[in-house]
N, C-alpha and C positions, 0 to 999 in steps of 0.2 A: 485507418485504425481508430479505434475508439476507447476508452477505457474508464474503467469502473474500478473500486477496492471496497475487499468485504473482508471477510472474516470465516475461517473455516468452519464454524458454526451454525453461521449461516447458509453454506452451502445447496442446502436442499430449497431456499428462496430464490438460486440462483437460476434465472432459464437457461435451457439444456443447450441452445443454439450459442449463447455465450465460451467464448474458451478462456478455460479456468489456467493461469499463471500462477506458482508459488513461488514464494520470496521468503523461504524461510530454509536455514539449512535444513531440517526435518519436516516430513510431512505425516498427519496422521495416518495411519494404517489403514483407518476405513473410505480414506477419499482417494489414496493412490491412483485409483483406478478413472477416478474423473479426472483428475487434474491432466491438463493436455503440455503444458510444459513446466518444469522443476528448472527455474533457475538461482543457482546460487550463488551468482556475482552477483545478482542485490541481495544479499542476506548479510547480515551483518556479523563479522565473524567472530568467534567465540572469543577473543581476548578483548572487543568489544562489547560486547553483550555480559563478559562475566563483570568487566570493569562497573556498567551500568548496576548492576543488579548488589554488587559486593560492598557500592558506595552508601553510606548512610542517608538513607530519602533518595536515591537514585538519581544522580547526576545527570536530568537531561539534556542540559547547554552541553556537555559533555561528550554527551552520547551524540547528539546533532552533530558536532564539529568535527569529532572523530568519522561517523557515518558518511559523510560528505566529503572529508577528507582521504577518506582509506576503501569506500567501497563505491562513490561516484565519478571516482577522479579518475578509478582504474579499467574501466573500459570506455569505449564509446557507448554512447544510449544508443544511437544509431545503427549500429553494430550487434547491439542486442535487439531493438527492436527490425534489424532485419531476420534476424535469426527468426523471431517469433513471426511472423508474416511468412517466412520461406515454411515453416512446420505448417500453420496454421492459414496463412491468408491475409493479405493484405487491409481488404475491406473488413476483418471479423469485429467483433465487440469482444475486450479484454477486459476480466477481471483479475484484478494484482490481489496475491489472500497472501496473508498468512494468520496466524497463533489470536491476536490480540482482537479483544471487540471494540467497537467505533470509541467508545469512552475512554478508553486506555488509551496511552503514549505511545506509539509504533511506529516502528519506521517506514510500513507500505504511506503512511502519509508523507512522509519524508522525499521518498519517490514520488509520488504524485504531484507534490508542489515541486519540485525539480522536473518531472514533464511537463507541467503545465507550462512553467516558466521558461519553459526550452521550446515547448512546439504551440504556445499559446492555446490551450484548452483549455476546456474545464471539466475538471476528473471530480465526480461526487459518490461517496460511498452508499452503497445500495442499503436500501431499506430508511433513507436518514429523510426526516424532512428537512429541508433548508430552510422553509420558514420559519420551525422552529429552533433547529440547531443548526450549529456551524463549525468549523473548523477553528479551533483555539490550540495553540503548543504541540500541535499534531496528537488532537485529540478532538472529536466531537464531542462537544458541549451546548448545553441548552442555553438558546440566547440569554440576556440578561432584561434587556429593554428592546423596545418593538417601537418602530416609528409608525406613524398614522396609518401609510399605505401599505403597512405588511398585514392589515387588522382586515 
């Protein structure tokens, strides 16, 4: 397996040989039909999400603790990620979508550095350069400074 996280927007950037995972309790109307599995144990659930949203400047230490606590603790990954392999294929390429674009706070990053850090990959969101940007607070952002060998 292999994995990637994008953004429903991006969708139509995403090659067709890719199987598209969402991680969001809803999905748009117009991508239903692509997406090859809808899982909603990683989505974070609506008494988290309203918490996040209802807080003044939006609590993300917050929102991480609880996410981690309440939606990664409660299955096994392994357990999910067999589920997707038995639908889809073991060897496939996986991208994790949901709602938010690379710049915003979201939790598909949340997952991502939680797999990464579980089965040692490295999961990079499509369309992002790395030499430019990176991964800050579970949000891509534009580096700040560049050392020699990135020039």
């Amino acid at each position: 397996m292999k994995f990637y996280t994008s953004f429903y927007g991006n969708i139509k950037n995403i090659p067709e040989e890719y199987k598209l995972v969402s991680i969001s309790l809803d999905i748009p109307e117009y991508i239903e039909n692509r997406v090859d599995i809808w899982d909603k144990r990683l989505a974070p659930n609506r008494d988290i999400f309203r918490e996040y949203k209802d807080s003044p400047g939006g609590s993300e230490k917050r929102f991480v603790q609880r996410f981690k606590e309440e939606v990664l603790t409660k299955y096994l990954i392994t357990d999910i990620l067999k589920d997707w392999s038995d639908k889809c294929g073991l060897l496939e390429t996986y991208v994790i979508l949901c709602y938010e674009t690379p710049d915003c706070f979201c939790h598909r990053h949340i997952v991502s550095e939680f797999l990464s850090e579980k089965f040692n990959v490295n999961i990079q969101e499509l369309g992002v350069d790395y030499n430019t940007h990176e991964l800050r607070d579970y949000k891509i952002k534009q580096k700040e400074n560049f050392d020699e060998d990135e020039w």
